[in-house]
C-alpha beads as a LAMMPS data file, in Angstrom:
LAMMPS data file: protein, C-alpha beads

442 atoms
441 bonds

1 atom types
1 bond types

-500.0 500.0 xlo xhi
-500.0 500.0 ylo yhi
-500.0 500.0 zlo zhi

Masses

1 110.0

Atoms # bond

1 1 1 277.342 -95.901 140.050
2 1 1 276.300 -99.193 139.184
3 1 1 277.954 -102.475 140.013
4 1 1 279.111 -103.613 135.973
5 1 1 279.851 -106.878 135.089
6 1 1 280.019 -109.106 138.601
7 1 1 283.355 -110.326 137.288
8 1 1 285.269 -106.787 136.507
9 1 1 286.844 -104.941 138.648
10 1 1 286.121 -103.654 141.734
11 1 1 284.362 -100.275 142.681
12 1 1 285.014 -98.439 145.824
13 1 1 282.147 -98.633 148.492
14 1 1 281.159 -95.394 150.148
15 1 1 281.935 -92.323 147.999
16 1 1 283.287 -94.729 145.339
17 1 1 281.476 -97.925 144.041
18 1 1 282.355 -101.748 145.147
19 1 1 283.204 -104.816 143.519
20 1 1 280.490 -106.832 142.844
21 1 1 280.407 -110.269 143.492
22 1 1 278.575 -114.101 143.298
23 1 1 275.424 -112.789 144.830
24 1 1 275.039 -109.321 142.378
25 1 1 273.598 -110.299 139.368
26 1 1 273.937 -108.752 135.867
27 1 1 271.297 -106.420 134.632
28 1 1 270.104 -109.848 132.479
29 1 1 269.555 -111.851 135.337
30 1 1 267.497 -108.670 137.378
31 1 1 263.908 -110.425 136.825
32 1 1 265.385 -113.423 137.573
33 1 1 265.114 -112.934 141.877
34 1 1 262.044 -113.112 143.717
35 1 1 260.813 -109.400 144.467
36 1 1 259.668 -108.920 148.724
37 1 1 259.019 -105.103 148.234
38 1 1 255.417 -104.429 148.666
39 1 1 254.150 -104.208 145.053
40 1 1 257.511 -103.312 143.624
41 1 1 258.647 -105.566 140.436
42 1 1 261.046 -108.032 140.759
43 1 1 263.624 -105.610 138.361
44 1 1 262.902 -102.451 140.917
45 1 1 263.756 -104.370 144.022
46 1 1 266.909 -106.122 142.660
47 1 1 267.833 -102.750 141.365
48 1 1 267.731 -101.393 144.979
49 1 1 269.114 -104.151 146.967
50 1 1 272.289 -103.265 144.369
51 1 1 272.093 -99.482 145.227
52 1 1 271.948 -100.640 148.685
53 1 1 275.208 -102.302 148.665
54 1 1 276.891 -99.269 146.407
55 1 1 275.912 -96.578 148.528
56 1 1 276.565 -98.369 151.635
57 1 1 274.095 -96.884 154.586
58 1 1 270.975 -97.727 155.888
59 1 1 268.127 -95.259 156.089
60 1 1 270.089 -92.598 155.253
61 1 1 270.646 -93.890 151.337
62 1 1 267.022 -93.398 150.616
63 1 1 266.691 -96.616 149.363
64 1 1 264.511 -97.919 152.273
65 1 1 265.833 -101.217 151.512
66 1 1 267.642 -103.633 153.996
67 1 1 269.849 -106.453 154.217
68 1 1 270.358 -109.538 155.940
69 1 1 271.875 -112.964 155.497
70 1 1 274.441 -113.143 152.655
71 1 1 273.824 -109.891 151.270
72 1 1 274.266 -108.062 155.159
73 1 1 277.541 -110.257 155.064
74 1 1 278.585 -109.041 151.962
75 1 1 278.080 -105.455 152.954
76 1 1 279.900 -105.695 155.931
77 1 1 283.311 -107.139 153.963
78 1 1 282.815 -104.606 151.763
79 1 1 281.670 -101.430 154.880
80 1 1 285.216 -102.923 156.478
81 1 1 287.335 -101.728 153.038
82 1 1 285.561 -99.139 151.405
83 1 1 283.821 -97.043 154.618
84 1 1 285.001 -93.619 155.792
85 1 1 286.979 -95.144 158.022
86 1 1 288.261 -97.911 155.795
87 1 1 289.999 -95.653 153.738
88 1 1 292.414 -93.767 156.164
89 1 1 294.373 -96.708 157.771
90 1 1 293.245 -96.922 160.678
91 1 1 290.280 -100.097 160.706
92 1 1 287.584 -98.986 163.260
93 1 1 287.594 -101.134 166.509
94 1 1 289.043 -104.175 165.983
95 1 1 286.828 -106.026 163.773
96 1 1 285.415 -106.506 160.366
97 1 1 282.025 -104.502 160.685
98 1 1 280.415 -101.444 159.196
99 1 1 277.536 -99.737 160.271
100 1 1 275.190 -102.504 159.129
101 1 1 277.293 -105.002 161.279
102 1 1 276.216 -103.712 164.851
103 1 1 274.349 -100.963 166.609
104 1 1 277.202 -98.649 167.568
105 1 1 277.441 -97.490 163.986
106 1 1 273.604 -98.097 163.283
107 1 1 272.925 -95.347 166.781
108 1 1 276.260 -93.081 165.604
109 1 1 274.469 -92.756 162.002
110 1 1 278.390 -92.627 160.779
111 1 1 279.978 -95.437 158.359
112 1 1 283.022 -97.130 160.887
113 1 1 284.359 -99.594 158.597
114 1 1 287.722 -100.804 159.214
115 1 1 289.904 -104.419 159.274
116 1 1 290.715 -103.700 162.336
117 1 1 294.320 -104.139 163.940
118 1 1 294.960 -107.204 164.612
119 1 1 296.248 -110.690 162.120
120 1 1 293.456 -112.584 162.677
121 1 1 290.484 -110.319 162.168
122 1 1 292.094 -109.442 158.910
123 1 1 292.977 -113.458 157.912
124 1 1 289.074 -114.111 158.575
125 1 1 288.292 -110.855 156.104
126 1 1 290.156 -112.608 153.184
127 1 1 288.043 -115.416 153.481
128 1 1 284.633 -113.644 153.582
129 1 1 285.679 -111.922 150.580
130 1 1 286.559 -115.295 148.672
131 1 1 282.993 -116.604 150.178
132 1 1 281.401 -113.518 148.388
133 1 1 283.394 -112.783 145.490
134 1 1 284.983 -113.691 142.265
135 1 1 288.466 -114.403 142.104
136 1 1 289.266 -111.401 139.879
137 1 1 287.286 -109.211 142.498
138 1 1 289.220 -111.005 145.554
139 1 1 292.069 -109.941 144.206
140 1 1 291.588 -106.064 143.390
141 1 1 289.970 -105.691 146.802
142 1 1 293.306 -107.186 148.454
143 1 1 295.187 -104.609 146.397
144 1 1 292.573 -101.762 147.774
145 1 1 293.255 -102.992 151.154
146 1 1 297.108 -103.405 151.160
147 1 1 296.939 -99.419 149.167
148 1 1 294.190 -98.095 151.658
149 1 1 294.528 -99.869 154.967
150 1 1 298.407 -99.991 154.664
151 1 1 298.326 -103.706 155.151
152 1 1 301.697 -104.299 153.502
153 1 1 303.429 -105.295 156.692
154 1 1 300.594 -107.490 157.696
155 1 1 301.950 -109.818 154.317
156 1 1 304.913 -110.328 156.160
157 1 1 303.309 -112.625 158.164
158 1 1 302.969 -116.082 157.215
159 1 1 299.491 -117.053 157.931
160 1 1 298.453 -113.711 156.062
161 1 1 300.234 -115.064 153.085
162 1 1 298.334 -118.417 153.269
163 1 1 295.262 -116.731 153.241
164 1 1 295.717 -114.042 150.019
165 1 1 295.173 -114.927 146.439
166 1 1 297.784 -114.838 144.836
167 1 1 298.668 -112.730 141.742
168 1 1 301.012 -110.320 139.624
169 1 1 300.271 -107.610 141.958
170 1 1 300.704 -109.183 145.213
171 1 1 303.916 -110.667 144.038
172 1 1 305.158 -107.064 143.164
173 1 1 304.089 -106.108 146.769
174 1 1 306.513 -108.845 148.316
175 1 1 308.646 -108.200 146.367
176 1 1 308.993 -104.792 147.661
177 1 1 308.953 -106.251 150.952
178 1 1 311.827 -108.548 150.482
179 1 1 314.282 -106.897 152.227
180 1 1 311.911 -106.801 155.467
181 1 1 311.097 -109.702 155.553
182 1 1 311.534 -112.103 158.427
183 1 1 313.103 -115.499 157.948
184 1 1 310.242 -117.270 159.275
185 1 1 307.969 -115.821 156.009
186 1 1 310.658 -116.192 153.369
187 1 1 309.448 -120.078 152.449
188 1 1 306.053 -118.836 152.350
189 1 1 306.478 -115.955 150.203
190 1 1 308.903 -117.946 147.753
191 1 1 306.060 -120.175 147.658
192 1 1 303.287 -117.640 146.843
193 1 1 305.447 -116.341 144.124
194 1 1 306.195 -119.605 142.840
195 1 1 302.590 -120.051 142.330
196 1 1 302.159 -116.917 140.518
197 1 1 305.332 -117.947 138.116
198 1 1 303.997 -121.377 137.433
199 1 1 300.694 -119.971 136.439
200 1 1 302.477 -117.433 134.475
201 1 1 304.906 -120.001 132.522
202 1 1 301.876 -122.059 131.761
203 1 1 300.103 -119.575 129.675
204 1 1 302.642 -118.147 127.849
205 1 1 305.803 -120.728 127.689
206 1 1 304.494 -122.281 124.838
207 1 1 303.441 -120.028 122.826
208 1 1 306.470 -118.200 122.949
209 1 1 308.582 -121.068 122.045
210 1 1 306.374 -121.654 119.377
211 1 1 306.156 -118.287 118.004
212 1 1 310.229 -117.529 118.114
213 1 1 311.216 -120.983 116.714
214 1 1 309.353 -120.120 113.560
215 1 1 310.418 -116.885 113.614
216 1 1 313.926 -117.712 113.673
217 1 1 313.621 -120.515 111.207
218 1 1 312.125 -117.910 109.063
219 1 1 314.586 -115.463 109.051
220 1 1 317.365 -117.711 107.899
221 1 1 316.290 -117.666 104.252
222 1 1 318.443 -120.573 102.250
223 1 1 318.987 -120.219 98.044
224 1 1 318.186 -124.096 96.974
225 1 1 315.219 -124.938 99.361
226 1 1 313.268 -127.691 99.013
227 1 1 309.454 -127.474 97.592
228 1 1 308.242 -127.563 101.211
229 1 1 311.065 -124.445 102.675
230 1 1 310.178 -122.590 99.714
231 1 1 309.177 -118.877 101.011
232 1 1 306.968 -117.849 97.824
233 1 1 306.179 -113.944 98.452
234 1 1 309.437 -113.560 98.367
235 1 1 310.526 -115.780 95.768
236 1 1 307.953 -113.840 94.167
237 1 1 309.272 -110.771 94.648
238 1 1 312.554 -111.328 92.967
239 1 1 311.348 -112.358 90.300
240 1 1 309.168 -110.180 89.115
241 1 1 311.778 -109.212 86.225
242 1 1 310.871 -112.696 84.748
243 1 1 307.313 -112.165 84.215
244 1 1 305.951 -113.497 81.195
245 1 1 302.897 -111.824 80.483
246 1 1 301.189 -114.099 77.729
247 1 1 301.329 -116.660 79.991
248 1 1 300.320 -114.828 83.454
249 1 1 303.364 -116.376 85.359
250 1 1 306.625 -115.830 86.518
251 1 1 309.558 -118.061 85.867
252 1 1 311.716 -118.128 89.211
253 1 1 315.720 -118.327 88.366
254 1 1 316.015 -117.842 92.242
255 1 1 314.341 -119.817 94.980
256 1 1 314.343 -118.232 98.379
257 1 1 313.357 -120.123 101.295
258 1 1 312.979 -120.722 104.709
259 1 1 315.943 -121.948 106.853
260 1 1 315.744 -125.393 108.525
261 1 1 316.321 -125.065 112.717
262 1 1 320.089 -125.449 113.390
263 1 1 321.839 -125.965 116.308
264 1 1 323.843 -123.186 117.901
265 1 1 323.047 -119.738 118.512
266 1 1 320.895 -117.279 116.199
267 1 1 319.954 -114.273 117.989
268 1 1 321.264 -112.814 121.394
269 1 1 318.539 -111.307 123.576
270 1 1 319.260 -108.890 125.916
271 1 1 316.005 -107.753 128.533
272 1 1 317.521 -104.825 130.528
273 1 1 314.428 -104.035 133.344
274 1 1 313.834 -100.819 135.281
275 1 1 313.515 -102.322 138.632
276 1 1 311.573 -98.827 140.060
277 1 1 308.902 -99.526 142.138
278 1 1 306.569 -98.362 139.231
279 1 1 307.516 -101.450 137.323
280 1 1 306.643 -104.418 139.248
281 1 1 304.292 -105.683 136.776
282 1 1 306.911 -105.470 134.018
283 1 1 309.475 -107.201 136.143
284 1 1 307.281 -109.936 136.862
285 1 1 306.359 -110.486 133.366
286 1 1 309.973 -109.811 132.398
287 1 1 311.484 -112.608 134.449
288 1 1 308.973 -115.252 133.479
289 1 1 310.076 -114.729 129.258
290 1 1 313.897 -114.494 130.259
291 1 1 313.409 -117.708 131.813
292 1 1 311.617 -118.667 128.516
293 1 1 313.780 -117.468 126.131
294 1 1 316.895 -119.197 127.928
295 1 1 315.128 -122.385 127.372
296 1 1 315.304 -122.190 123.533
297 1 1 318.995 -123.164 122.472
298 1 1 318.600 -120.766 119.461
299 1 1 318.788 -117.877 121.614
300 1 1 321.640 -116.550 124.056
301 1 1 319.833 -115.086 126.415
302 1 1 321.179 -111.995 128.842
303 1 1 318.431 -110.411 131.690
304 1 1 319.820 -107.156 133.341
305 1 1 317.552 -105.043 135.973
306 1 1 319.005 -101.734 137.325
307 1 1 317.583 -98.927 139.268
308 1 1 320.592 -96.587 140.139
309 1 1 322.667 -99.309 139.907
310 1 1 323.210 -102.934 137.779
311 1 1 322.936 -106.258 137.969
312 1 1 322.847 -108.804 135.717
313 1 1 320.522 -111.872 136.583
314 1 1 321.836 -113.962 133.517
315 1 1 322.945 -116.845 135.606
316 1 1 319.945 -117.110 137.350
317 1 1 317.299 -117.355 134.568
318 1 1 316.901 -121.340 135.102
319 1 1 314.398 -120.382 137.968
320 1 1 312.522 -116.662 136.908
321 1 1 311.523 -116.983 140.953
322 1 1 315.053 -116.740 141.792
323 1 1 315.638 -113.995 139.257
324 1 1 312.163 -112.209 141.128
325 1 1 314.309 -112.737 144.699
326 1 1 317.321 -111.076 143.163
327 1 1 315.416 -107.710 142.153
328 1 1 314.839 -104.932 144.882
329 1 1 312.001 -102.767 143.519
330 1 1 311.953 -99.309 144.205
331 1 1 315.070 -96.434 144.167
332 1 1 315.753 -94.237 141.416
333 1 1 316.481 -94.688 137.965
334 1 1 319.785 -94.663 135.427
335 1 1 319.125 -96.058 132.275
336 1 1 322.421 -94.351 130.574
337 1 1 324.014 -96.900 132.928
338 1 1 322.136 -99.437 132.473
339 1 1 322.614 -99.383 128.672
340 1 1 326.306 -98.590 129.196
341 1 1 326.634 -102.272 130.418
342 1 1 324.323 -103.843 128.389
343 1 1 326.507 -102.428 125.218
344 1 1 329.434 -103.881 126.772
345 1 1 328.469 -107.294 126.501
346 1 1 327.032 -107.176 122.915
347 1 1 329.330 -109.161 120.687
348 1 1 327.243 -109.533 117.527
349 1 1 326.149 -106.334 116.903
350 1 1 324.107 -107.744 113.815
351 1 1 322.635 -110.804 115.297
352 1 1 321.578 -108.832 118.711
353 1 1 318.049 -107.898 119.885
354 1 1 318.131 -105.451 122.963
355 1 1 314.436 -104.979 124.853
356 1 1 314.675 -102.023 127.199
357 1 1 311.467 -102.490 129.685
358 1 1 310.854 -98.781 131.249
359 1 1 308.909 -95.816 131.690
360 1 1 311.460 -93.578 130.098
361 1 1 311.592 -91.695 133.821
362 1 1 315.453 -90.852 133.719
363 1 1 317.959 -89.861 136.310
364 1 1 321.005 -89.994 134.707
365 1 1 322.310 -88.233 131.741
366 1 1 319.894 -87.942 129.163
367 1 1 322.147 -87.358 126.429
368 1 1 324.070 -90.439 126.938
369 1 1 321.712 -92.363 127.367
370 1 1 320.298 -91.206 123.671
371 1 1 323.510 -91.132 122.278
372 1 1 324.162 -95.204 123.162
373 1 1 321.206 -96.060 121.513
374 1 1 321.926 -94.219 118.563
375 1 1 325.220 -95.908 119.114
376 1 1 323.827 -99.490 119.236
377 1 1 320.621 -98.683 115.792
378 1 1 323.828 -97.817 113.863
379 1 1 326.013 -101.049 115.072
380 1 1 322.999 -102.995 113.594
381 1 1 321.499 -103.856 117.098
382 1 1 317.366 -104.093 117.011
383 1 1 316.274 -101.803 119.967
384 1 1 313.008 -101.706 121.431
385 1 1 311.890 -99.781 124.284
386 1 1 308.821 -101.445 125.873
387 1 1 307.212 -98.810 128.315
388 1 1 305.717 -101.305 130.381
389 1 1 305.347 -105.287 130.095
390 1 1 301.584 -105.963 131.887
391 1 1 298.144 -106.228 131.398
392 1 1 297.756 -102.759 133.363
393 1 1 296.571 -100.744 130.752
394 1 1 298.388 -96.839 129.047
395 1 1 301.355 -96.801 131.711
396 1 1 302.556 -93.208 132.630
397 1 1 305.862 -92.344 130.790
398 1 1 308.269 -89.633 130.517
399 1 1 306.868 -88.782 126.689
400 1 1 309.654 -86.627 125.898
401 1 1 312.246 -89.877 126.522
402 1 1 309.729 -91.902 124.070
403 1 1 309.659 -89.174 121.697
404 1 1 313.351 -89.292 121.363
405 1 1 313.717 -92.526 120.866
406 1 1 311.633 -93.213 118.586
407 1 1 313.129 -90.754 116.480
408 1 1 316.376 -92.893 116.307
409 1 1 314.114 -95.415 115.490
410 1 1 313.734 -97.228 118.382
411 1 1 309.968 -97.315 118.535
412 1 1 308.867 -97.188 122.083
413 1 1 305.162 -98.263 123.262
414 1 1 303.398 -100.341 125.930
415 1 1 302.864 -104.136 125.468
416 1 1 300.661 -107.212 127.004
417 1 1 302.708 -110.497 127.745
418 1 1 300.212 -111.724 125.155
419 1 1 301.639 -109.467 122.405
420 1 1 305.186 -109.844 123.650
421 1 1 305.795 -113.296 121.464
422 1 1 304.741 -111.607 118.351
423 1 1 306.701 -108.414 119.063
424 1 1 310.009 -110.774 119.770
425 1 1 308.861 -112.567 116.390
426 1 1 308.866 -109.577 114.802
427 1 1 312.233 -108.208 115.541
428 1 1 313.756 -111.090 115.098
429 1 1 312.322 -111.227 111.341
430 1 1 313.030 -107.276 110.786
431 1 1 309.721 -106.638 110.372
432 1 1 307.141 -103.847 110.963
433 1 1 306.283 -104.080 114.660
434 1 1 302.857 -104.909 115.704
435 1 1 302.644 -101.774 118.000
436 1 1 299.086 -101.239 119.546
437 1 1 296.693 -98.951 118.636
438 1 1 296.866 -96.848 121.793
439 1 1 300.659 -96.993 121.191
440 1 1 301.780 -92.976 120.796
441 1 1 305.051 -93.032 120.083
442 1 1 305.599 -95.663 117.088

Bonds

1 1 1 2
2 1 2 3
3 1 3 4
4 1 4 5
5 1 5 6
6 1 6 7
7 1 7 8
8 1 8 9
9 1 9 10
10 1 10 11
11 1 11 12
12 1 12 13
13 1 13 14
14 1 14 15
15 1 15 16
16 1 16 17
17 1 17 18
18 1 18 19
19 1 19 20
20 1 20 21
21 1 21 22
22 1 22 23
23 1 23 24
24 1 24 25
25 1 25 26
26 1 26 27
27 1 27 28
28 1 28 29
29 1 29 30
30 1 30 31
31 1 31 32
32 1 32 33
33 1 33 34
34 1 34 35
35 1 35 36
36 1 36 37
37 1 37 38
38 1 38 39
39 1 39 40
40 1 40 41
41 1 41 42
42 1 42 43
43 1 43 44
44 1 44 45
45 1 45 46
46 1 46 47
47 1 47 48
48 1 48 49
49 1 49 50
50 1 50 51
51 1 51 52
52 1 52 53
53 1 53 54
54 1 54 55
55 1 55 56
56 1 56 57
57 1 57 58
58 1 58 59
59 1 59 60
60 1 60 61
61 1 61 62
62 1 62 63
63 1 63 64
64 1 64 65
65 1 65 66
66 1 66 67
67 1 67 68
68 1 68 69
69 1 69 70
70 1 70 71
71 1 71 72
72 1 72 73
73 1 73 74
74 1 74 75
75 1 75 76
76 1 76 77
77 1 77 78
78 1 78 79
79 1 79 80
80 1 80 81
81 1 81 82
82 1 82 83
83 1 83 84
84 1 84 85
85 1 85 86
86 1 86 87
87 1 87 88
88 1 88 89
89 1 89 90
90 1 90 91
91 1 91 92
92 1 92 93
93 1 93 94
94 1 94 95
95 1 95 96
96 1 96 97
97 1 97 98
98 1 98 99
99 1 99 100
100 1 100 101
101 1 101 102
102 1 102 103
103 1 103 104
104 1 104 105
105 1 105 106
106 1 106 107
107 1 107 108
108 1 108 109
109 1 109 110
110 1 110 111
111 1 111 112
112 1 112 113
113 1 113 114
114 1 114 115
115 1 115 116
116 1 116 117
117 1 117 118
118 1 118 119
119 1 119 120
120 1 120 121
121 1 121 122
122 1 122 123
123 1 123 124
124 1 124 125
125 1 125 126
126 1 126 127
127 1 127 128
128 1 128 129
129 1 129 130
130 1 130 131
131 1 131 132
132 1 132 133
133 1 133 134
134 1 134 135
135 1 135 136
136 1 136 137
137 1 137 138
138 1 138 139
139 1 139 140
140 1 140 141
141 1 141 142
142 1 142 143
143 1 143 144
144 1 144 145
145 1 145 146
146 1 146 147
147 1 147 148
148 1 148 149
149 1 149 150
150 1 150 151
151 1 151 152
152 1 152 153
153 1 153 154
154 1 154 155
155 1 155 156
156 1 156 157
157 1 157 158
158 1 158 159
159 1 159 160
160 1 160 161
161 1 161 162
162 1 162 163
163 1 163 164
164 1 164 165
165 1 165 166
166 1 166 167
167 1 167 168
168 1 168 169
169 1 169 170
170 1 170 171
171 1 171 172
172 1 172 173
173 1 173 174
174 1 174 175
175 1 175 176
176 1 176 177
177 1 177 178
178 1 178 179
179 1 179 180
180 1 180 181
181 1 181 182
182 1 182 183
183 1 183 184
184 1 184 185
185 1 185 186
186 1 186 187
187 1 187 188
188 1 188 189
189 1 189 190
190 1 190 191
191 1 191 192
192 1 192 193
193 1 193 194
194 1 194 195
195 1 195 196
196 1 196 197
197 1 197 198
198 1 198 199
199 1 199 200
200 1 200 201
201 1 201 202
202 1 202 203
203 1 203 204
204 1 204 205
205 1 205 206
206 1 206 207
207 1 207 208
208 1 208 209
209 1 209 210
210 1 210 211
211 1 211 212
212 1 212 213
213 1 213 214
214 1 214 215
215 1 215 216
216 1 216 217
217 1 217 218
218 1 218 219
219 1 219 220
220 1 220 221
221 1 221 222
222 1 222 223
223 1 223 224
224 1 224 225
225 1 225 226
226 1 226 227
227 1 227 228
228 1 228 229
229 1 229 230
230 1 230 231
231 1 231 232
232 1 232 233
233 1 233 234
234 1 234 235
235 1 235 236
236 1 236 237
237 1 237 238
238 1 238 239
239 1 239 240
240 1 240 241
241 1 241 242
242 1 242 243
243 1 243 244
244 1 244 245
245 1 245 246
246 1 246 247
247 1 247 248
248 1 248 249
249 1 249 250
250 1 250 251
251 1 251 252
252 1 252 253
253 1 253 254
254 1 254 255
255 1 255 256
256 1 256 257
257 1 257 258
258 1 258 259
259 1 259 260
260 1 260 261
261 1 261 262
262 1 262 263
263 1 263 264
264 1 264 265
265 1 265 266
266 1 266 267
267 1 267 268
268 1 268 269
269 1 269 270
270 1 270 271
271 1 271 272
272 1 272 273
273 1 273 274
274 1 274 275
275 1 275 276
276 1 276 277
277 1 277 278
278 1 278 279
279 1 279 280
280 1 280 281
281 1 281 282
282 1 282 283
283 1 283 284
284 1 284 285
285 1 285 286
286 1 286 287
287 1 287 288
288 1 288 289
289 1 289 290
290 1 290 291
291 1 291 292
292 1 292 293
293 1 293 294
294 1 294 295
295 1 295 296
296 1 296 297
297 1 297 298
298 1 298 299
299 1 299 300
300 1 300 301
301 1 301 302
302 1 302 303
303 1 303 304
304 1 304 305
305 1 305 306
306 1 306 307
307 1 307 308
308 1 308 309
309 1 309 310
310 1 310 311
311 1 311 312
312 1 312 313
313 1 313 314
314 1 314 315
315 1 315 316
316 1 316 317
317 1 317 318
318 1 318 319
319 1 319 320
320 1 320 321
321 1 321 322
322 1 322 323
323 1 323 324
324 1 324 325
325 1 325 326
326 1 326 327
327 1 327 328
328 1 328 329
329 1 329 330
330 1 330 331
331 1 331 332
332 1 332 333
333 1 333 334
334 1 334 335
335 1 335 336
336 1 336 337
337 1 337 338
338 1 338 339
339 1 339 340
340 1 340 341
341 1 341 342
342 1 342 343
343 1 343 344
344 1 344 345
345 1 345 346
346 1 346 347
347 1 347 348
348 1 348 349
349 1 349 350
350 1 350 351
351 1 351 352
352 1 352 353
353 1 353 354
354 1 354 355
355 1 355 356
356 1 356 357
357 1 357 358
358 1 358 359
359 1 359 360
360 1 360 361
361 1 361 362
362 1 362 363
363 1 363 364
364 1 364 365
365 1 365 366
366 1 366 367
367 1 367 368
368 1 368 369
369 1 369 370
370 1 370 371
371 1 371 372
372 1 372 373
373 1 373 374
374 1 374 375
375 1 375 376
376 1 376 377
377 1 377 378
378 1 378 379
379 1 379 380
380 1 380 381
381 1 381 382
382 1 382 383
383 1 383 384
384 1 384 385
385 1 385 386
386 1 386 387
387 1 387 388
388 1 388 389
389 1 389 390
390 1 390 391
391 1 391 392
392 1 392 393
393 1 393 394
394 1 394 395
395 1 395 396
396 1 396 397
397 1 397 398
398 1 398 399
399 1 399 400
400 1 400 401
401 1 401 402
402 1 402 403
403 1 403 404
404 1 404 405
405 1 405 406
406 1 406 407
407 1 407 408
408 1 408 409
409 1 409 410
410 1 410 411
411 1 411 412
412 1 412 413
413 1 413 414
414 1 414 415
415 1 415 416
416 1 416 417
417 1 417 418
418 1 418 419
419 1 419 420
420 1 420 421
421 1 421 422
422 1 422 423
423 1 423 424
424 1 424 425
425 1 425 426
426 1 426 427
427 1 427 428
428 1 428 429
429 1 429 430
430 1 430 431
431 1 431 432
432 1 432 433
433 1 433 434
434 1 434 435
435 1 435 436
436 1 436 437
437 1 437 438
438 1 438 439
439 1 439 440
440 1 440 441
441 1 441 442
């Protein structure tokens, strides 16, 4: 149970370890701080000041160590989430203390945390954690809080969304929320989520652009390139026949090179999301590339998000936070219909890449579902089943879905938005994918 790196993620407090923030140091910077234990070394004493704030109590941690000024301020935002109390939804009495933050829970010798019940005490919580923590940290403990407290409604609330950081997650959440929400929060939200996008688009727009546009000037190979378009491996390649060996070189009677950029449409893209509540990461992610990959005039671009039912998003893609407003996360799951529309609109079988974005969890009919893919593989289509679009980590997935499809060879795996350019690269060049290591079914 020890604290990490201060910028990680967070640990649960109380039965489960706590974020740790500005003021816990990293086992380097331990002999750094001042020690006040009586002849205790500086390392000892910073050592239990940390096992103070992970375990959360006061005498009754056997530490013998106590807290005040920052650090008893720190405890107390992090008594309010992660005590016995904070965990079960209900939030003590009404305001952001634990049992080091007054002498009802120091005399009851129980942990009381809790945000409490009302807007404001929990408004002034999200700004002692962003006095106290790292932004990363700020933003897993609003996630513990929204899962353990039940806070969601409380984000439907304007000043609650001024006071959050904003990221992936929380947009997911208000998403979810959407249909729940009040006029009066609508602006505020759209704005929160336009932040997210923004931030989103900046770190990844251009490398996409960058990546694809080579990709698809690559894989229009010309016969009389010039010197500079020349693609040598596989000029190489074909002319292997011509190899004079007294002279260790080959003598190319066929140039093969790379395609200049031309206008009109190369490749048609079509993203078809599982909007399930499971996948709000992935539909985050999702929206921000559609909107990218729209942008580029080499690709014709189609987004399509379905639980139970469809809808196609297409015309929307010029704004990804319009495209985030049009989803409703949550509800079942049909991917046989889903893919049933999706093959309706393909009209170059050949020059089509279709990205289905789920985890595999399947309500309708299996078989169809199976059998359009095969359907699609054998029309020419390149299909790839992403099982989730995030930085999350192994998703859970139906593995007997993945199995199957990668069997028709539709390879089926988990990908970062940072990978996503070079797996879009890829397909577009009909190359090996670069699937990730902890990738299963390949």
């Amino acid at each position: 149970m020890t604290h990490g790196d201060p910028h990680g993620d967070a640990e649960v407090h109380g039965g489960a370890e706590p974020p740790s923030g500005a003021e816990l140091h990293s086992e380097a910077d331990l002999h750094s701080d001042a020690g006040h234990n009586q002849g205790r070394g500086q390392g000892d004493q910073e050592r239990l000041r940390r096992w103070r704030l992970v375990l959360g109590g006061q005498g009754s941690d056997g530490t013998g160590c106590s807290l005040s000024g920052a650090d008893a301020a720190m405890d107390r935002t992090l008594e309010a989430l992660y005590g016995s109390r904070g965990g079960d939804g209900h939030g003590g009495s009404g305001t952001v203390a634990g049992r080091s933050g007054g002498p009802q829970g120091a005399a009851s010798g129980a942990r009381s945390g809790g945000l409490g019940g009302s807007a404001p005490q929990v408004a002034r919580w999200l700004g002692d954690i962003r006095t106290y923590f790292p932004t990363s940290v700020v933003q897993v403990m609003q996630r513990d809080a929204i899962d353990r407290l039940g806070l969601a409604a409380l984000l439907l609330e304007p000043e609650m969304l001024e006071a959050v950081e904003a990221d992936v997650h929380l947009v997911g959440t208000l998403l979810s929320l959407n249909k729940a929400m009040p006029e009066t929060t609508k602006n505020t939200a759209r704005a929160v989520v336009r932040k997210v996008v923004e931030d989103l688009e900046k770190r990844l727009a251009a490398r996409t652009r960058a990546t694809l546009t080579g990709a698809l000037d690559r894989s229009t190979r010309i016969g009389r390139p010039r010197h500079r378009d020349i693609d040598w491996d596989r000029t190489i390649r074909a002319n292997l026949k011509n190899y004079l060996p007294e002279h260790r070189t080959v003598v190319p009677e066929r140039l093969i090179g790379y395609g200049r950029a031309a206008r009109g449409v190369k490749k048609d893209v079509v993203l078809c999301v599982d909007q399930s509540g499971s996948m709000a990461a992935s539909v985050v992610y999702a929206s921000v590339f559609g909107a990218v990959l729209a942008s580029m005039r080499s690709l014709a671009t189609r987004l399509v998000v379905f639980d139970t039912s469809v809808v196609d998003l297409t015309d929307e893609l010029d704004d990804p936070v319009d495209v985030l407003f049009g989803t409703q996360l949550g509800g079942g799951t049909d991917i046989n219909r889903a893919l049933a529309y999706c093959q309706l609109k393909i009209t170059r079988p050949a020059d089509t890449v279709v990205v289905l974005i789920s985890d595999l969890y399947e309500g309708g009919i299996r078989e169809e579902m199976l059998g359009r893919v095969a359907a699609m593989k054998a029309a020419g289509v390149q299909f790839v089943t992403l099982l989730a679009l995030s930085d999350e980590g192994a998703p859970s997935y139906d593995r007997e879905h993945a199995a199957a499809l990668a069997a028709l060879g539709a390879p089926a795996f988990a990908c970062t938005p940072d990978l996503f350019p070079e797996v879009m690269a890829a397909v577009i060049e009909r190359r090996q994918l670069p699937i990730p290591d902890m990738a299963i079914h390949q």
